[in-house]
Biopython code that builds the backbone (N, CA, C, O; Angstrom):
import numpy as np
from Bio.PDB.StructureBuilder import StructureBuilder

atoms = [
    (1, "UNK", "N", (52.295, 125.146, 213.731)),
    (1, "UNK", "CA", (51.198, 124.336, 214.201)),
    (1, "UNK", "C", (50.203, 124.159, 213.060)),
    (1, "UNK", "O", (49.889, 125.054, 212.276)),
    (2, "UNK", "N", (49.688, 122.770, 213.048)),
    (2, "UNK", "CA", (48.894, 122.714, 212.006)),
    (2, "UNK", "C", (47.571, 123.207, 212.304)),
    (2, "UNK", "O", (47.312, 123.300, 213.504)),
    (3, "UNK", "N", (46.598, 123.574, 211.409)),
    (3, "UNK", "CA", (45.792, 124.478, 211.775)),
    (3, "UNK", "C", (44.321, 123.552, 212.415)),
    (3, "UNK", "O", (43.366, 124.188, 212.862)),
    (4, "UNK", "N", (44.315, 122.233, 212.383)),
    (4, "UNK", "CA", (43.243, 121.312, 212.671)),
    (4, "UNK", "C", (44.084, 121.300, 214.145)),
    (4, "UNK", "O", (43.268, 120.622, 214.770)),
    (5, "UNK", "N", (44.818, 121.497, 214.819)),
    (5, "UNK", "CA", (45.334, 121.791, 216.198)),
    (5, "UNK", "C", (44.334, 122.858, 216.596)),
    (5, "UNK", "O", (43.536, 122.722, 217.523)),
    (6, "UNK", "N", (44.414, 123.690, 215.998)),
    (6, "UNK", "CA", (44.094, 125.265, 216.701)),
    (6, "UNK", "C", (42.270, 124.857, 216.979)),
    (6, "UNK", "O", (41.690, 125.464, 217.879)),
    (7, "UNK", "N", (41.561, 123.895, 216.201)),
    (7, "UNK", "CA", (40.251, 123.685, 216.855)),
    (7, "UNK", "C", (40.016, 123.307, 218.304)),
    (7, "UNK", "O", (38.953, 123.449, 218.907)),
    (8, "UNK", "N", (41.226, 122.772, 218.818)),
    (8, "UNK", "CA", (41.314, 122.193, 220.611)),
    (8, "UNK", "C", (40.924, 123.410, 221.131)),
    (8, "UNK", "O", (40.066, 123.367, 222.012)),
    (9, "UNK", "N", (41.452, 124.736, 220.715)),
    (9, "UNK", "CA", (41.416, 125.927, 221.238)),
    (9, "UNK", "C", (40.214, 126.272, 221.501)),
    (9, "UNK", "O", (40.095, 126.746, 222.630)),
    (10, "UNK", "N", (38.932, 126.198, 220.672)),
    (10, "UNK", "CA", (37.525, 126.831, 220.056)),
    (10, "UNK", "C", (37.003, 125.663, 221.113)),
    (10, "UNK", "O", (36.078, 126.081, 221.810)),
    (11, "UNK", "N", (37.321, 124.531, 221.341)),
    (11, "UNK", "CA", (36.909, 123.663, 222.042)),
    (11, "UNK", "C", (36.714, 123.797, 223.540)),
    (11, "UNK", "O", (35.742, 123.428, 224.199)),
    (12, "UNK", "N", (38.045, 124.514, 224.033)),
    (12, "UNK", "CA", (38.504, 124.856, 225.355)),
    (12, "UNK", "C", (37.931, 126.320, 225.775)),
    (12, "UNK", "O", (38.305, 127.045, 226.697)),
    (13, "UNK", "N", (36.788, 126.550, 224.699)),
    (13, "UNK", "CA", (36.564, 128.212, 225.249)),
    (13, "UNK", "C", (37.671, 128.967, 225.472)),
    (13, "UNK", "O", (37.769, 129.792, 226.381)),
    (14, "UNK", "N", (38.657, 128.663, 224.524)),
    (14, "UNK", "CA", (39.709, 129.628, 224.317)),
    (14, "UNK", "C", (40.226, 130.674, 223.240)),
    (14, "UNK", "O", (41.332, 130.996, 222.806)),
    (15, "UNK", "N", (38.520, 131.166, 222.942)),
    (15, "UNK", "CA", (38.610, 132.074, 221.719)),
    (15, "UNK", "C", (39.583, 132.700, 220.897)),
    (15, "UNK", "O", (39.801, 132.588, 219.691)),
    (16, "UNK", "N", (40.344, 133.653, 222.137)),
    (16, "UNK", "CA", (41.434, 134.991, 221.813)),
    (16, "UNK", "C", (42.851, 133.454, 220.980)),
    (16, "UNK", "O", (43.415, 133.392, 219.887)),
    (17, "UNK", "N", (42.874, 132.574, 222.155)),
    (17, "UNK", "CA", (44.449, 131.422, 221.372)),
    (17, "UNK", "C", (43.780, 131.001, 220.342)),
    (17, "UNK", "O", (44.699, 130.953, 219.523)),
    (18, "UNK", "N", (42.892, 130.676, 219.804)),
    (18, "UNK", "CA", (42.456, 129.540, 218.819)),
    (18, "UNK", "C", (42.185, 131.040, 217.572)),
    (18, "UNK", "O", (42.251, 130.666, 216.401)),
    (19, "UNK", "N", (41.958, 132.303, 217.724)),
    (19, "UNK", "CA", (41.865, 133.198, 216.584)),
    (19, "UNK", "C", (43.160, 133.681, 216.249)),
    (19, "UNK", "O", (43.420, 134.064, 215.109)),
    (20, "UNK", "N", (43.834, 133.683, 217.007)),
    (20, "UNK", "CA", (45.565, 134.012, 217.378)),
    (20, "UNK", "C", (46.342, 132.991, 215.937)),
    (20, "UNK", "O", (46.825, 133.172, 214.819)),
    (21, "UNK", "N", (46.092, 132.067, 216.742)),
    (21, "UNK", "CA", (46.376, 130.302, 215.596)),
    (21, "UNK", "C", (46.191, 130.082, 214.619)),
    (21, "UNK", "O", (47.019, 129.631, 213.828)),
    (22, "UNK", "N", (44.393, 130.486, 214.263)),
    (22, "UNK", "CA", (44.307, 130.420, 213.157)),
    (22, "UNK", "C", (44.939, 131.190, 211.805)),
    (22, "UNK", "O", (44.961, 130.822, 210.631)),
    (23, "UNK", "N", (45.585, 132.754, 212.631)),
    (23, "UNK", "CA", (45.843, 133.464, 211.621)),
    (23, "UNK", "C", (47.102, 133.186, 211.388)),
    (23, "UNK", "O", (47.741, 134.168, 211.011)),
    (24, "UNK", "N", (47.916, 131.842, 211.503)),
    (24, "UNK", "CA", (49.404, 131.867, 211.624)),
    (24, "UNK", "C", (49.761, 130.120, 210.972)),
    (24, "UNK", "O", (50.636, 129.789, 210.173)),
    (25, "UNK", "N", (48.499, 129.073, 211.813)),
    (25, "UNK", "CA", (48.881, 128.199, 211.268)),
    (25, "UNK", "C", (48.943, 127.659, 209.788)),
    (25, "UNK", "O", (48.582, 128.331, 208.822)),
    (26, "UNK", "N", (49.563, 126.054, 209.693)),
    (26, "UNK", "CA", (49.740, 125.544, 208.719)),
    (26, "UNK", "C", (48.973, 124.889, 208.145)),
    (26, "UNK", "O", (49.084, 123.694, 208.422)),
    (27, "UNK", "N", (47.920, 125.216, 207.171)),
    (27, "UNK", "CA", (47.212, 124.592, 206.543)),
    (27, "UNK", "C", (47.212, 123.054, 206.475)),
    (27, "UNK", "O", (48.306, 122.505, 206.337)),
    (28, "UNK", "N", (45.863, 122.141, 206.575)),
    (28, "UNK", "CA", (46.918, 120.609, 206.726)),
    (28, "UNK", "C", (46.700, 120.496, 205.119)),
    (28, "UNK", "O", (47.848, 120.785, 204.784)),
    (29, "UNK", "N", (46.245, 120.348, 204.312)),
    (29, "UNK", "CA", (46.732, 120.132, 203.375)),
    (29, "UNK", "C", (47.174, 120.784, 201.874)),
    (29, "UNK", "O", (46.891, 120.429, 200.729)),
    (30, "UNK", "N", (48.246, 122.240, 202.557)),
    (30, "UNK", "CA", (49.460, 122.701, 202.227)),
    (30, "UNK", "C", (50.639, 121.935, 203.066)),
    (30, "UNK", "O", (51.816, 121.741, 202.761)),
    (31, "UNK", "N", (49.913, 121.580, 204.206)),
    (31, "UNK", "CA", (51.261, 120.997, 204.752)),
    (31, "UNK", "C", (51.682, 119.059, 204.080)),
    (31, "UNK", "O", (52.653, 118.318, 204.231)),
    (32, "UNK", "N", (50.683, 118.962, 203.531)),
    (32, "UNK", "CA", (50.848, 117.663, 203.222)),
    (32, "UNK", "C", (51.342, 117.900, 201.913)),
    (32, "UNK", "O", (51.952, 116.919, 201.489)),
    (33, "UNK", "N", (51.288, 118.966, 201.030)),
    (33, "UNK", "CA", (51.795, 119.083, 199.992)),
    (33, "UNK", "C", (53.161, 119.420, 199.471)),
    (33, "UNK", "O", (53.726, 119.224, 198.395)),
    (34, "UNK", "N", (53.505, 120.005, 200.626)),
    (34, "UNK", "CA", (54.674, 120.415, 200.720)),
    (34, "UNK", "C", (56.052, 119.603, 200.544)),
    (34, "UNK", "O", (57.200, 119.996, 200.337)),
    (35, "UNK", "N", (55.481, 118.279, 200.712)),
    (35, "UNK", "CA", (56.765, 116.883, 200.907)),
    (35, "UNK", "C", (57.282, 116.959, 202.185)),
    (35, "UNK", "O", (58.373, 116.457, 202.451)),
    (36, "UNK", "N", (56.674, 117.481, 202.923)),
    (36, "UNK", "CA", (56.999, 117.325, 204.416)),
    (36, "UNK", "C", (57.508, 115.159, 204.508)),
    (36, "UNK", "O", (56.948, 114.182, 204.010)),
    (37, "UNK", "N", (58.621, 115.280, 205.282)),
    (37, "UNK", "CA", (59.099, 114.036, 205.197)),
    (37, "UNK", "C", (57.645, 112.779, 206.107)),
    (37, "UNK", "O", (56.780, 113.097, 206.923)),
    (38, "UNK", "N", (57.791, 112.122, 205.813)),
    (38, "UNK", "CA", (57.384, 111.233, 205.913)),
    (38, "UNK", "C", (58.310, 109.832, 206.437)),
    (38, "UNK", "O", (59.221, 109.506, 205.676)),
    (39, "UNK", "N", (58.096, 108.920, 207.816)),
    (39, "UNK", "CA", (58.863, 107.625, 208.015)),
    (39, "UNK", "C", (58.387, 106.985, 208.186)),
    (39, "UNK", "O", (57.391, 107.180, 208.883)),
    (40, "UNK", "N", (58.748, 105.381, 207.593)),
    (40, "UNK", "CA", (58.120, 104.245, 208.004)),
    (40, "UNK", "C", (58.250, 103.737, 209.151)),
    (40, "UNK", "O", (57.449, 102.822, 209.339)),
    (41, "UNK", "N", (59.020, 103.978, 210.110)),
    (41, "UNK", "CA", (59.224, 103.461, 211.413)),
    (41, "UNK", "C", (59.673, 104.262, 212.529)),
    (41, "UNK", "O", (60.629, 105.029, 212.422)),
    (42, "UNK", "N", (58.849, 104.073, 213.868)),
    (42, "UNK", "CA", (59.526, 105.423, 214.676)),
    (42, "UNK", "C", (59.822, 104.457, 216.215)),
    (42, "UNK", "O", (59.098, 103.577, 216.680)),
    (43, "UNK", "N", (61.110, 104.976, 216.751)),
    (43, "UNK", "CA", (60.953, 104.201, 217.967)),
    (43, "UNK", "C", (61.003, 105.416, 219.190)),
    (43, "UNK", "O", (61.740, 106.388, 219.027)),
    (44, "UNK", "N", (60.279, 105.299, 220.250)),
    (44, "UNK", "CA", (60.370, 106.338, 221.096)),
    (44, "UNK", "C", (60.614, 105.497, 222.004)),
    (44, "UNK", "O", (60.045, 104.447, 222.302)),
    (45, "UNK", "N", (62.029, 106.331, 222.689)),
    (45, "UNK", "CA", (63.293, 105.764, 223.828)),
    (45, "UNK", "C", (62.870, 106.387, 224.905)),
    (45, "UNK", "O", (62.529, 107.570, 224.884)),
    (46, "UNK", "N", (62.847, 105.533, 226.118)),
    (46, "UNK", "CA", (62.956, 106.383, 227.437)),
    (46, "UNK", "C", (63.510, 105.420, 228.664)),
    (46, "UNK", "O", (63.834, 104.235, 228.741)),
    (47, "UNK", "N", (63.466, 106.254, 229.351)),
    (47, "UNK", "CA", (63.869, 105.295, 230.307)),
    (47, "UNK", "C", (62.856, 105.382, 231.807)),
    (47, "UNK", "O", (62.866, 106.479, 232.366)),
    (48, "UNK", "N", (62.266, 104.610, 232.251)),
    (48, "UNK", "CA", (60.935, 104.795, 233.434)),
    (48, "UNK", "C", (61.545, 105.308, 234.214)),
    (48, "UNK", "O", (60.742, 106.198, 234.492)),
    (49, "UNK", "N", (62.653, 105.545, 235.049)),
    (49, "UNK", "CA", (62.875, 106.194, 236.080)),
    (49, "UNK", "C", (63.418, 107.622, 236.004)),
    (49, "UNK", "O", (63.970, 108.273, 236.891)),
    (50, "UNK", "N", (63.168, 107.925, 234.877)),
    (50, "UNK", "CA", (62.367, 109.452, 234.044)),
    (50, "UNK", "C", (60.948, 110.066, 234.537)),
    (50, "UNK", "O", (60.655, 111.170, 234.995)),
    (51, "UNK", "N", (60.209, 108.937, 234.264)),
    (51, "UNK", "CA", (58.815, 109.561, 233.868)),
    (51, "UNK", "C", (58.546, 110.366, 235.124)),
    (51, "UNK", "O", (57.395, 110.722, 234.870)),
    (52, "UNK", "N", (58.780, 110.812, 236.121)),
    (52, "UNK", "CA", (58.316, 111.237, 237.235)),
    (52, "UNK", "C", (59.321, 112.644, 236.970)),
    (52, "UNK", "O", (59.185, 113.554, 237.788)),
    (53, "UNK", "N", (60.310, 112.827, 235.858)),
    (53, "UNK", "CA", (60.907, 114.021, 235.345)),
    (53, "UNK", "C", (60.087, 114.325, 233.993)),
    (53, "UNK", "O", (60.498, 115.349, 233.447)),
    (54, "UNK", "N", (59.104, 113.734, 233.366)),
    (54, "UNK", "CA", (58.991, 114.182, 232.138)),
    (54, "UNK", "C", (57.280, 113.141, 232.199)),
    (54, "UNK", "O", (57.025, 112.066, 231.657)),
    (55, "UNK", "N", (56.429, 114.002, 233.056)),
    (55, "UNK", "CA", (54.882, 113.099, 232.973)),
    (55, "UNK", "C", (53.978, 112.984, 232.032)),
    (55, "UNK", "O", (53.026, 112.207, 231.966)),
    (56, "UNK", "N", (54.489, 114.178, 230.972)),
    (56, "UNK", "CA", (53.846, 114.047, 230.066)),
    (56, "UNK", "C", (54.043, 113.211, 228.818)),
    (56, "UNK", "O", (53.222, 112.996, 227.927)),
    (57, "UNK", "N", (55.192, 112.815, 228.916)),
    (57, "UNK", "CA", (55.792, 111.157, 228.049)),
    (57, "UNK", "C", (55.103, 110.204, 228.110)),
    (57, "UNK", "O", (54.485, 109.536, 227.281)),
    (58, "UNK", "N", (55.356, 110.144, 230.051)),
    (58, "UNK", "CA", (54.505, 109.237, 230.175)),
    (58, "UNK", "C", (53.047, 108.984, 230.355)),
    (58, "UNK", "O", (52.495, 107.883, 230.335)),
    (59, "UNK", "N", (52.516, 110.114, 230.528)),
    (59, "UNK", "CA", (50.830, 109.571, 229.761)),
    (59, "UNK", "C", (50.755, 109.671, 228.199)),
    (59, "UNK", "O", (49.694, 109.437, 227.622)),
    (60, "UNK", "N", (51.623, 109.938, 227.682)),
    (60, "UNK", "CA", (51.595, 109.583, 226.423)),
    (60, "UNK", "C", (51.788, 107.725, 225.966)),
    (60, "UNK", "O", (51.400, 107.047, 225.014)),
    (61, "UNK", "N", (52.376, 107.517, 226.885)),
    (61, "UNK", "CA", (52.832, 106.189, 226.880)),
    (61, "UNK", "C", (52.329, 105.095, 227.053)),
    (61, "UNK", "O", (52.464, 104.021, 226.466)),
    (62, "UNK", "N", (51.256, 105.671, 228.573)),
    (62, "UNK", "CA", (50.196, 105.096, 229.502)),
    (62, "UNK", "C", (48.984, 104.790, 228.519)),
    (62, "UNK", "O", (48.335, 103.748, 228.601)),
    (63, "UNK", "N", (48.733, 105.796, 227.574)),
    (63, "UNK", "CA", (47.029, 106.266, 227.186)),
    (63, "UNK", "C", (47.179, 105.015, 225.552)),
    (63, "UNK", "O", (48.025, 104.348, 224.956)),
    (64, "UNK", "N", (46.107, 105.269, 225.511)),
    (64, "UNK", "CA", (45.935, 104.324, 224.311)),
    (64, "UNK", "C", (46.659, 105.184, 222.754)),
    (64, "UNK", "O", (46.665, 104.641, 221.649)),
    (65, "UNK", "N", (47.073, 106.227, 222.961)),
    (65, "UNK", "CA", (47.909, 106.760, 222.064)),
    (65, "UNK", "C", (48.592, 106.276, 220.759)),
    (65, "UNK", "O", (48.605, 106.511, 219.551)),
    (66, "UNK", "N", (49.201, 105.398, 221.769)),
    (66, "UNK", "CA", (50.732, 104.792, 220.732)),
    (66, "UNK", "C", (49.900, 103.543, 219.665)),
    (66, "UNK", "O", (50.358, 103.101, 218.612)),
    (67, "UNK", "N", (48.888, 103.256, 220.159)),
    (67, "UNK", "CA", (48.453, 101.969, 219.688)),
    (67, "UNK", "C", (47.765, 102.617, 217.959)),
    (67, "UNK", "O", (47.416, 101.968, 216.972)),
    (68, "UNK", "N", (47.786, 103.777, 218.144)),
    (68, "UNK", "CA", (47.342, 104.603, 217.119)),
    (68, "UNK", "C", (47.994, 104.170, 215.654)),
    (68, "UNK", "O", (47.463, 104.035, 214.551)),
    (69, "UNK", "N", (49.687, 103.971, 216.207)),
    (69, "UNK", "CA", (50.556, 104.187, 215.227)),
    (69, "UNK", "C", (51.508, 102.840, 215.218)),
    (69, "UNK", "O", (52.579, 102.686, 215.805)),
    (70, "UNK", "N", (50.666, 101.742, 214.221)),
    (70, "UNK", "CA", (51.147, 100.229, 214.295)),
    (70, "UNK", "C", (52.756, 100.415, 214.276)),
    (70, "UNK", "O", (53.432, 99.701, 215.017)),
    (71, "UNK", "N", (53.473, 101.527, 213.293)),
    (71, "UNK", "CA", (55.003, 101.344, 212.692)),
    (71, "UNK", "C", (55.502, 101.918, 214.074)),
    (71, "UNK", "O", (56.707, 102.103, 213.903)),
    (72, "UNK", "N", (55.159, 102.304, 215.402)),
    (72, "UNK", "CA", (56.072, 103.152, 216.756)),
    (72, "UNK", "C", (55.713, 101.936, 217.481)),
    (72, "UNK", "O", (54.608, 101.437, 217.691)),
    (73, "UNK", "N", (57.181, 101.477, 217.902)),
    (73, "UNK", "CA", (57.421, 101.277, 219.276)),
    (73, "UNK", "C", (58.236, 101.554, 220.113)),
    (73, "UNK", "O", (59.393, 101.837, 219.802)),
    (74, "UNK", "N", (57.768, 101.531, 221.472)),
    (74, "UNK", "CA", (58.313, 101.981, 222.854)),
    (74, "UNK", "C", (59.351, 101.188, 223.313)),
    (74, "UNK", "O", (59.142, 99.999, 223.554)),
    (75, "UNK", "N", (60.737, 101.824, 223.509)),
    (75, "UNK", "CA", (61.609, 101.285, 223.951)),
    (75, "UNK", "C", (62.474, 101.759, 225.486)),
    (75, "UNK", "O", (63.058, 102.841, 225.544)),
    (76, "UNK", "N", (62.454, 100.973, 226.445)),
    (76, "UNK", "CA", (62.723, 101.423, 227.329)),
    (76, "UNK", "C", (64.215, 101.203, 227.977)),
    (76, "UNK", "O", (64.572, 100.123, 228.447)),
    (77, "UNK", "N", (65.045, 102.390, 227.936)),
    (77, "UNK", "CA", (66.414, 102.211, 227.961)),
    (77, "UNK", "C", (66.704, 102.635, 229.346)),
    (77, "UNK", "O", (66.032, 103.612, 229.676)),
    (78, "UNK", "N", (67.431, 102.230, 230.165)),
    (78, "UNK", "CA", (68.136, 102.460, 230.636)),
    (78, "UNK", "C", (68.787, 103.922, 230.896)),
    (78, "UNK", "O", (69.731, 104.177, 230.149)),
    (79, "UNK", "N", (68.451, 104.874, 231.791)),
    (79, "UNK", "CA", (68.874, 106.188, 231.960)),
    (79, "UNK", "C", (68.623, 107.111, 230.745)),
    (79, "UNK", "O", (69.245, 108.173, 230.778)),
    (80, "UNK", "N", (67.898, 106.915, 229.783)),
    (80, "UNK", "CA", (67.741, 107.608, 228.797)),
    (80, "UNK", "C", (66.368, 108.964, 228.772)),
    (80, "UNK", "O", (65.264, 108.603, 229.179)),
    (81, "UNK", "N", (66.499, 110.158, 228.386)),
    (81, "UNK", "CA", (66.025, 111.145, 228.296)),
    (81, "UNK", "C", (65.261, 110.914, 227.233)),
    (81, "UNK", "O", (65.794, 110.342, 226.283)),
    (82, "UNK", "N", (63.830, 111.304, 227.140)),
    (82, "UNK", "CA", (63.215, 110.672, 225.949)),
    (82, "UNK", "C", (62.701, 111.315, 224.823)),
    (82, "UNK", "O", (62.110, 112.377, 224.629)),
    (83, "UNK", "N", (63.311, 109.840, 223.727)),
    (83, "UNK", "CA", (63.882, 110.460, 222.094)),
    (83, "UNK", "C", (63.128, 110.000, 221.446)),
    (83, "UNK", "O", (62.266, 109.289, 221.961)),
    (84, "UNK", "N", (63.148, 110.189, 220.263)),
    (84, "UNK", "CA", (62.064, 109.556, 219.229)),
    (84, "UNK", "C", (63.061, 109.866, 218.434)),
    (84, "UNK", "O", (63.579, 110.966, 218.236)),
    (85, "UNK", "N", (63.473, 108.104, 217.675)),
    (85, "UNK", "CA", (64.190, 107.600, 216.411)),
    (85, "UNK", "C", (63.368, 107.559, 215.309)),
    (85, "UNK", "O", (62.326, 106.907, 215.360)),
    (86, "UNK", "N", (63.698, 108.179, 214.294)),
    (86, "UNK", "CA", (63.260, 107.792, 212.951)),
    (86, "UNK", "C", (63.886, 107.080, 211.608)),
    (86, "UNK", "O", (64.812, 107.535, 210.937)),
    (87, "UNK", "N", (63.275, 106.040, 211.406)),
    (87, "UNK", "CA", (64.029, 104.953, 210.418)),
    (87, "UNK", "C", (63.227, 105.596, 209.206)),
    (87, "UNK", "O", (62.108, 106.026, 208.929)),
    (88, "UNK", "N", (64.578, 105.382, 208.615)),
    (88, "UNK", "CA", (63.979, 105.057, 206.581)),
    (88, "UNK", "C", (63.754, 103.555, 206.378)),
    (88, "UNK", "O", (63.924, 102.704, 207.252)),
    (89, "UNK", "N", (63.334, 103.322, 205.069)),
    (89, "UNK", "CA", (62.658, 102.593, 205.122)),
    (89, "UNK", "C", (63.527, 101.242, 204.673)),
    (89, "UNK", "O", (62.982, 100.194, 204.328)),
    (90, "UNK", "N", (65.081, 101.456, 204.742)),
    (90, "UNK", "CA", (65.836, 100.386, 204.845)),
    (90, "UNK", "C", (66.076, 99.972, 206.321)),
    (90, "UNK", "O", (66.843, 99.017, 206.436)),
    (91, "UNK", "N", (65.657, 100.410, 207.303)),
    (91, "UNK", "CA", (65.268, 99.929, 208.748)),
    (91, "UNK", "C", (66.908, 100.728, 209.442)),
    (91, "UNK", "O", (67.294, 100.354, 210.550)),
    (92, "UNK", "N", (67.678, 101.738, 208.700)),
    (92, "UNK", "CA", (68.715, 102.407, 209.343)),
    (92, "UNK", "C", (68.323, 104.201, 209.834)),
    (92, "UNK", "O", (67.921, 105.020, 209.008)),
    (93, "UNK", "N", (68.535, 104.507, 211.220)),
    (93, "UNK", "CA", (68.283, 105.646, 211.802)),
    (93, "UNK", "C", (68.327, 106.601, 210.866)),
    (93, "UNK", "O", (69.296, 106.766, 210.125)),
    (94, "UNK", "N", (67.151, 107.373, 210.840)),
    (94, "UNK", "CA", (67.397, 108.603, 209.719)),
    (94, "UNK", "C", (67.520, 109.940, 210.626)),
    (94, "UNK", "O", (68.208, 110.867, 210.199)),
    (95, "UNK", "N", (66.964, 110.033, 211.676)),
    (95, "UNK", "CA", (66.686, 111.457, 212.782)),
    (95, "UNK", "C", (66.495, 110.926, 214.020)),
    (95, "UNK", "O", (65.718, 109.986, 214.186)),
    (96, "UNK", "N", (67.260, 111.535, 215.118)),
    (96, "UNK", "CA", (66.746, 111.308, 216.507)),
    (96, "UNK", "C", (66.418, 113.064, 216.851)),
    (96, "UNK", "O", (66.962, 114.160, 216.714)),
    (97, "UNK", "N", (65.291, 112.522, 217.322)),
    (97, "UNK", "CA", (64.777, 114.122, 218.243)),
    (97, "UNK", "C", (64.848, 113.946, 219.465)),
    (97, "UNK", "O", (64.397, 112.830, 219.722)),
    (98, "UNK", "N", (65.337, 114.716, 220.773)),
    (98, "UNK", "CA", (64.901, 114.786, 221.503)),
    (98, "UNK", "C", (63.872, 115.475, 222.146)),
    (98, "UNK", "O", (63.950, 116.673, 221.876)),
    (99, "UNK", "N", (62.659, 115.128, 223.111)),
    (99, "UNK", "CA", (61.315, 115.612, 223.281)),
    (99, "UNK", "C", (60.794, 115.280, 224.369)),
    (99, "UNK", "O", (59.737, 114.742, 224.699)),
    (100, "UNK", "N", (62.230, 115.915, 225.202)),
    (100, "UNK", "CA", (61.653, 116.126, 226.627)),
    (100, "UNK", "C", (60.891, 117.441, 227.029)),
    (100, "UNK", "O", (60.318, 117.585, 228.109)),
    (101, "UNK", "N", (60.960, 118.483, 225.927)),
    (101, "UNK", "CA", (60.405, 119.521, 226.121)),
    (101, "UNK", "C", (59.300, 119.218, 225.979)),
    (101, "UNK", "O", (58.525, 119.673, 226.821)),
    (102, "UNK", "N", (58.793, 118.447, 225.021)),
    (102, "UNK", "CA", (57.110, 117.941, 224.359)),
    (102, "UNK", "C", (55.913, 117.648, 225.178)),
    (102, "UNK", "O", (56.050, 116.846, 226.101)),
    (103, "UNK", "N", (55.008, 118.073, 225.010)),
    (103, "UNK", "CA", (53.877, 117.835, 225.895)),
    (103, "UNK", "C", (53.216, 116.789, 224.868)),
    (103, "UNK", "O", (53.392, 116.767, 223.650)),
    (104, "UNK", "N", (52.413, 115.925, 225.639)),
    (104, "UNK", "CA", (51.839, 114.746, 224.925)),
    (104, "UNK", "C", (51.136, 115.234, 223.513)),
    (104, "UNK", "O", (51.267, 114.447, 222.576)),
    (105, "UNK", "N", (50.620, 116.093, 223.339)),
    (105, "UNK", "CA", (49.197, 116.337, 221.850)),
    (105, "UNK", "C", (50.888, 117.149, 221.445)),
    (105, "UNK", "O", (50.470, 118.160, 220.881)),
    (106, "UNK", "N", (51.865, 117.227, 221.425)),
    (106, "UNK", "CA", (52.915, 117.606, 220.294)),
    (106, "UNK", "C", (53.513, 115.950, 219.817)),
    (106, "UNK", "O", (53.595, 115.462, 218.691)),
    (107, "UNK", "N", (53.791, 115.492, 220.869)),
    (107, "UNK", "CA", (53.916, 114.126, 220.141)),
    (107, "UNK", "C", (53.448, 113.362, 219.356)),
    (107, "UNK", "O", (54.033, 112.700, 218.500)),
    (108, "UNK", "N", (51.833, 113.435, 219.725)),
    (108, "UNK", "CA", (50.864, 112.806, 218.914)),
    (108, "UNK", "C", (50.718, 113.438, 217.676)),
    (108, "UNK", "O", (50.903, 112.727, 216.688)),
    (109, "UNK", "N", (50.355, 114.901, 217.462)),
    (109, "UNK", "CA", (50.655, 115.548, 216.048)),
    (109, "UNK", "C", (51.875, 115.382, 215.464)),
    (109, "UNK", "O", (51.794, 115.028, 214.288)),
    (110, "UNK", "N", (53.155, 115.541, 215.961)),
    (110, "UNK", "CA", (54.517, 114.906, 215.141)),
    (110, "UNK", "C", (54.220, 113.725, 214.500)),
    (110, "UNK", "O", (54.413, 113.572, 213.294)),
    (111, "UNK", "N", (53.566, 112.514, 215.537)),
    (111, "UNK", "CA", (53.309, 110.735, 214.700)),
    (111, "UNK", "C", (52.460, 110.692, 213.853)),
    (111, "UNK", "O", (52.603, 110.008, 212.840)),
    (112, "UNK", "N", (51.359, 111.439, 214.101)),
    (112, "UNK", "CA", (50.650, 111.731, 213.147)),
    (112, "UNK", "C", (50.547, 112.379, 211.636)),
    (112, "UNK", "O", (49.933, 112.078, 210.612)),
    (113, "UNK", "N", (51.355, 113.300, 211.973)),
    (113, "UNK", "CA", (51.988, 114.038, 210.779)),
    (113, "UNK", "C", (53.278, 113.730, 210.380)),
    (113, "UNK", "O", (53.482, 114.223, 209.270)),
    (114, "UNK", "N", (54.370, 113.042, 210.869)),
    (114, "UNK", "CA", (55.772, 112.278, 210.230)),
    (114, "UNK", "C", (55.754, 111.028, 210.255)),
    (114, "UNK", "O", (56.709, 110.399, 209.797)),
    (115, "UNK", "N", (55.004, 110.596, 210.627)),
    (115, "UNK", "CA", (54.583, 109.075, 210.754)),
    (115, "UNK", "C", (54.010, 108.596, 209.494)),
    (115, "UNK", "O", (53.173, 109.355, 209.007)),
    (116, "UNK", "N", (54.266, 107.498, 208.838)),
    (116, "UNK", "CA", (53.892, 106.663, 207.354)),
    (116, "UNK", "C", (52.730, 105.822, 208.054)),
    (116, "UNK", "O", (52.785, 105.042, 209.005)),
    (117, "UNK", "N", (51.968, 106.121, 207.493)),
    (117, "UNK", "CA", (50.203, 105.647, 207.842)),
    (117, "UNK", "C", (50.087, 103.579, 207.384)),
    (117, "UNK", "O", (49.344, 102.698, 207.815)),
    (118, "UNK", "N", (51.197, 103.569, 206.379)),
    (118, "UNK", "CA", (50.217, 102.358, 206.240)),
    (118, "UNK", "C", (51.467, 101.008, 207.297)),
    (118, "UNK", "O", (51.112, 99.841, 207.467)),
]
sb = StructureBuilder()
sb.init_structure("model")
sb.init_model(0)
sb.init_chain("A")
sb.init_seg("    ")
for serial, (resi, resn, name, xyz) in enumerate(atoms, 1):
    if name == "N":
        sb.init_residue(resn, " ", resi, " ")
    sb.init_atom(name, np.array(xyz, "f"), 0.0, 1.0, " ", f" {name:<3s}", serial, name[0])
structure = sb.get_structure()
């Protein structure tokens, strides 16, 4: 976890998790130094007659979130469990994750942090 996460903690009057965090997380910029990968394009797959299995996708989906990150868009498939594709920057699949385990603020820190800004 990057360590600008662990402030939600100090936020939430959650002293004991957010001192816990701090002594463990990832510096953000050691973590940016590191060459942590970086993609120009991300597509996150799902399918709506999911979201009532996985709600936290979908307020990720719902909330003004995604609009964050011009290079992600939402694709809605057909029976699909929901993935997040990552393109290189010749526009061919480089990683699919699946992230049905993911709670929305892990998604948003993944786009945020593997996501190509410009």
């Amino acid at each position: 976890m990057l360590c600008s996460t662990c402030k939600h903690f100090a936020e939430s009057n959650l002293e004991k998790i957010y001192t816990i965090c701090k002594e463990c997380c990832l510096k953000d910029n050691d973590y940016e130094l590191s060459g942590s990968k970086h993609y120009p394009k991300a597509i996150l797959e799902v399918c709506t007659c999911k979201f009532g299995q996985y709600p936290q996708i979908q307020a990720f989906i719902k909330s003004d979130r995604p609009k964050k990150y011009k290079n992600l868009n939402i694709k809605y498939v057909r029976g699909l469990d929901p993935i997040i594709k990552l393109y290189d920057a010749e526009n061919k699949v480089e990683d699919v994750l699946d992230i049905h385990k993911w709670d929305t603020d892990s998604v948003d820190e993944f786009l945020s942090t593997h996501l190509s800004k410009d």
